[in-house]
LUMMI-467819 format. One line per 8 residues: number of its first residue (from 1); for each residue z, y, x of N, C-alpha, C. Coordinates in steps of 0.1 Angstrom, whole numbers. Example, Ala and Ser with C-alpha at 12.3 -4.5 7.8 and 13.67 -1.06 7.14 Angstrom:
<atoms>
1	78 -57 132 78 -45 123 78 -33 132 ~ 71 -22 128 71 -11 137 79 0 129
</atoms>
This chain:
<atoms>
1	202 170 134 198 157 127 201 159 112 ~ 212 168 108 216 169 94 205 174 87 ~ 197 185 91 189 193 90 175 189 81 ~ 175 170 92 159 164 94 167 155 83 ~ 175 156 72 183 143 65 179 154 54 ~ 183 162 57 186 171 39 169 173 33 ~ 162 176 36 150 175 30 146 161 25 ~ 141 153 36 139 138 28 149 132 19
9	158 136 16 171 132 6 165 144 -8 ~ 166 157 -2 160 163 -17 143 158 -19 ~ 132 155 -17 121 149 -15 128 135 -28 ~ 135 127 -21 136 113 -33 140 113 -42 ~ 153 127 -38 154 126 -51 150 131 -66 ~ 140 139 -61 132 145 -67 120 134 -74 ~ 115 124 -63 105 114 -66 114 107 -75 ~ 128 103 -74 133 88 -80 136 103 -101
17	140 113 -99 139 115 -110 121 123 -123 ~ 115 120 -114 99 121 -116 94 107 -120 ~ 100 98 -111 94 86 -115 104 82 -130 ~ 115 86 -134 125 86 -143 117 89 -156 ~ 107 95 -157 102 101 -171 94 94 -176 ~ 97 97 -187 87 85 -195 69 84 -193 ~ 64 96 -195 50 98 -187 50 94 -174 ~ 57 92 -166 54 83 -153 53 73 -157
25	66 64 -164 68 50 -162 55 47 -170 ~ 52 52 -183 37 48 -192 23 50 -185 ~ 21 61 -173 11 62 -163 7 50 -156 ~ 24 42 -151 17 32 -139 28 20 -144 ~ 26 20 -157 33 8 -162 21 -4 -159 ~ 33 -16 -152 23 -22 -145 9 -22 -139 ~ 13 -12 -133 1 -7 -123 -1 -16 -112 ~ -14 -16 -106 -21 -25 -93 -22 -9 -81
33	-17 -8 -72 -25 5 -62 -26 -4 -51 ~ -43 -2 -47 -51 -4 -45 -52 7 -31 ~ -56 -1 -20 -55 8 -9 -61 4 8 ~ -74 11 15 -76 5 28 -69 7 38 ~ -70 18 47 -65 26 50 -60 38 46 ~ -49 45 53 -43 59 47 -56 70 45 ~ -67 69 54 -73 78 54 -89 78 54 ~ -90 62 48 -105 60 49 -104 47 37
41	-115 48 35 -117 33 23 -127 27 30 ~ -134 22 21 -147 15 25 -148 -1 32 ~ -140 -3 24 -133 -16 30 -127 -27 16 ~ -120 -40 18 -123 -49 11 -114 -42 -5 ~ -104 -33 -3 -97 -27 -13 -108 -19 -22 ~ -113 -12 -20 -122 -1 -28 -133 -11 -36 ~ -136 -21 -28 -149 -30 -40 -144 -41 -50 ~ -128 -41 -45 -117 -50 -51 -112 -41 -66
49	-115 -27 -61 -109 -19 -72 -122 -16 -82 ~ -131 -16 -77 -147 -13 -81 -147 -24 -95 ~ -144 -39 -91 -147 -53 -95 -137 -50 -109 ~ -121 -48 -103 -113 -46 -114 -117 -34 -128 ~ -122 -22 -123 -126 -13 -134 -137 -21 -140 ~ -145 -29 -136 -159 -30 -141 -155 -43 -154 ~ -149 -53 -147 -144 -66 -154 -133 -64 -156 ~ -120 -63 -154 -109 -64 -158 -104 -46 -162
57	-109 -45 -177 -102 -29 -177 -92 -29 -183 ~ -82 -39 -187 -71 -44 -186 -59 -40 -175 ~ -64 -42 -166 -57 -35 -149 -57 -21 -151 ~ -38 -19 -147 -41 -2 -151 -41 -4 -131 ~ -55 0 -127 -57 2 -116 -59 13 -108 ~ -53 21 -98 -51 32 -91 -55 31 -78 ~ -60 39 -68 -72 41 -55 -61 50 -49 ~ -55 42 -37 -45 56 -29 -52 56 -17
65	-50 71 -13 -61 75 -5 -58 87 0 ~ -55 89 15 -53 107 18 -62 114 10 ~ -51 126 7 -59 139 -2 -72 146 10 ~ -70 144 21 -77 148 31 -91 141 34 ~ -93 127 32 -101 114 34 -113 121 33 ~ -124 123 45 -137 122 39 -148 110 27 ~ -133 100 25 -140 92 13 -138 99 0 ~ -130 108 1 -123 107 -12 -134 120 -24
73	-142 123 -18 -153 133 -29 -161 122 -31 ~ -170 114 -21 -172 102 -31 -167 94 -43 ~ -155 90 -40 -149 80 -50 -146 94 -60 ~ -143 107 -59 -142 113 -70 -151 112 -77 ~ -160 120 -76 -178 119 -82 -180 102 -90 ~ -173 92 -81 -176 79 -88 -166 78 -98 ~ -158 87 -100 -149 81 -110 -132 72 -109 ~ -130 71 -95 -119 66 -90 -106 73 -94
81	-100 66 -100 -83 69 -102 -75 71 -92 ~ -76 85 -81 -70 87 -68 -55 90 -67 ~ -48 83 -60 -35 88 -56 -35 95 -43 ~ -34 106 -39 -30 110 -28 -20 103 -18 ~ -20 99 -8 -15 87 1 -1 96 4 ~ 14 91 3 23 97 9 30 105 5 ~ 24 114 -9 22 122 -21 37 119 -27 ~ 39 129 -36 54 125 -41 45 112 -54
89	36 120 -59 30 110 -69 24 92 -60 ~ 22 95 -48 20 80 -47 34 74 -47 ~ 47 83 -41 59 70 -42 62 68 -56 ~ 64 83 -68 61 76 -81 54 62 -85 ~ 40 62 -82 34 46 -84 38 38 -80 ~ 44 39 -67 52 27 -57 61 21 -69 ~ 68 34 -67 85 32 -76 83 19 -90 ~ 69 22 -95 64 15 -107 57 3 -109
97	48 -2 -101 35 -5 -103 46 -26 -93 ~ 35 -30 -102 40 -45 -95 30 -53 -83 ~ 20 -45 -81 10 -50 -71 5 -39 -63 ~ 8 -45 -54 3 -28 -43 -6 -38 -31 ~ -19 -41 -34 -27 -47 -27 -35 -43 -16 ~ -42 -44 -5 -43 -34 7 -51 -44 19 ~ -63 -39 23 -71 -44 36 -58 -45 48 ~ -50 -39 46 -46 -31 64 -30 -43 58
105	-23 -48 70 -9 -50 68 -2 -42 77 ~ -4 -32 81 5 -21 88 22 -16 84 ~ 29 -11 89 44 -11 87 40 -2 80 ~ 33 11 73 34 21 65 27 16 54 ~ 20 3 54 14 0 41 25 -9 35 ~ 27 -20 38 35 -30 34 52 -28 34 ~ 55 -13 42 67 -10 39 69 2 35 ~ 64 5 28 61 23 22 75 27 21
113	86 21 19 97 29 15 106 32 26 ~ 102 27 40 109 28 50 112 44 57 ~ 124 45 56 130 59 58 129 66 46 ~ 131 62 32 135 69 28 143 63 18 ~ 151 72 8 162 67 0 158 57 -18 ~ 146 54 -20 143 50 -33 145 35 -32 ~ 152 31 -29 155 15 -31 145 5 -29 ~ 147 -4 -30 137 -17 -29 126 -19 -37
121	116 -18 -31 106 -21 -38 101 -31 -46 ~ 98 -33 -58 93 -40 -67 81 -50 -70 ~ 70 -44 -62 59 -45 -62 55 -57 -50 ~ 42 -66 -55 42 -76 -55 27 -72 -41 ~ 32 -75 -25 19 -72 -20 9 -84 -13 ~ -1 -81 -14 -13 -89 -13 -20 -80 -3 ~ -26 -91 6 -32 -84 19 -44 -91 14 ~ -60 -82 14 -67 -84 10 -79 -91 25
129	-75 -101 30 -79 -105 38 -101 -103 42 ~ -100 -99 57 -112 -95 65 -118 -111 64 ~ -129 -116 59 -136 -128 67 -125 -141 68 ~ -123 -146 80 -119 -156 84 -108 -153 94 ~ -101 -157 90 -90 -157 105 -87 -170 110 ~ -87 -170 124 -88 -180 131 -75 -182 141 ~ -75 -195 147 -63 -194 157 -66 -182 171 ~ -82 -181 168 -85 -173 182 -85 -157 180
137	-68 -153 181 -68 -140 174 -72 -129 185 ~ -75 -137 195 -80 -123 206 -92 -115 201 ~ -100 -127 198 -113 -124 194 -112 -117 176 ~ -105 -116 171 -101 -111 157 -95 -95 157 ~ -84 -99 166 -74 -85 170 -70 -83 183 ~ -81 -78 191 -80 -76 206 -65 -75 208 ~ -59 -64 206 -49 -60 207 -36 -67 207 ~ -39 -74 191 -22 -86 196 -16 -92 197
145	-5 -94 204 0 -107 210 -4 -118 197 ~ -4 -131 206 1 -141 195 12 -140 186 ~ 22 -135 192 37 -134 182 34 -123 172 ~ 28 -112 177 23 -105 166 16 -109 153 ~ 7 -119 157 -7 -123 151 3 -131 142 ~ 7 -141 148 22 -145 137 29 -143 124 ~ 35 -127 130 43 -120 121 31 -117 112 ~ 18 -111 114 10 -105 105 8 -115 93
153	6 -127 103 4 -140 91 15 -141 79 ~ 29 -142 84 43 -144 81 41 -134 66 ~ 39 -117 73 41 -110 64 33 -115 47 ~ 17 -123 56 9 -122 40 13 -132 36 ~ 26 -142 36 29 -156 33 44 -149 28 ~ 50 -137 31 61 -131 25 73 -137 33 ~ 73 -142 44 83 -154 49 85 -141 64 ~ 98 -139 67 106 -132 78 102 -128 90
161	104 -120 97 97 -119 111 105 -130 122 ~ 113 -133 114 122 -144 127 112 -152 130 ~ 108 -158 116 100 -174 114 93 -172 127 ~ 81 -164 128 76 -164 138 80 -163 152 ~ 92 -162 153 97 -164 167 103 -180 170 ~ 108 -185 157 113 -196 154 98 -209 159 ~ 86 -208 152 73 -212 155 71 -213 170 ~ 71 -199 180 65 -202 189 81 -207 197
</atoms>
């Protein structure tokens, strides 16, 4: 177990004194990252980030995205500011940026720092909501429970996983 500790311990610390330099902090000084999925775009984040370059070039705005992603030669060619998803340079952005906005509310999006050592996150997240959500979450998200469907809500309202237990 010590083994599977000592790497991700040198890994952060490596990220927390990277993110320490002044060329980091001025890269993604108050930065927005911008993000669908780990491994696909094409979704409500990418035309969110599209909108921000085009009208707001004020937003220092950044596109995280597996280095692997068959989206990611497109949005190159288009000119997207790519972070590699998971990257020591995406927890750099984490480390920085006050908005980390995102289609998906999954535990690897909305909790990026989980398991590892760079402290609490800063950054302000925004779930870039699909359409309509309704009470009829079967028909929305086959898959989950109402207490689930709950917490997902909970999460974009920033309010505890209890609450939702507390609710039903």
């Amino acid at each position: 177990e010590q083994r599977a500790i000592a790497p991700r311990v040198t890994r952060d610390l490596r990220i927390r004194r990277r993110a320490r330099r002044d060329e980091s902090a001025e890269r993604y000084r108050n930065a927005w990252l911008l993000m669908d999925r780990d491994n696909a775009a094409q979704d409500n984040a990418e035309h969110l980030y599209r909108h921000l370059r085009a009208h707001e070039p004020d937003v220092n705005a950044f596109f995280v995205l597996a280095g692997d992603s068959p989206d990611r030669p497109r949005l190159e060619r288009e000119g997207f500011r790519l972070i590699a998803f998971g990257s020591d340079e995406h927890f750099v952005a984490l480390l920085h940026c006050v908005q980390l906005a995102s289609s998906q509310v999954d535990s690897y999006v909305v909790n990026p720092f989980r398991g590892h050592l760079l402290g609490a996150a800063r950054f302000r997240f925004t779930f870039l909501q699909h359409g309509v959500i309704t009470n009829k979450h079967k028909s929305v998200h086959p898959g989950r429970s109402a207490r689930n469907h709950l917490r997902v809500l909970g999460i974009v309202a920033g309010l505890p996983h209890s609450r939702a237990d507390e609710v039903l």
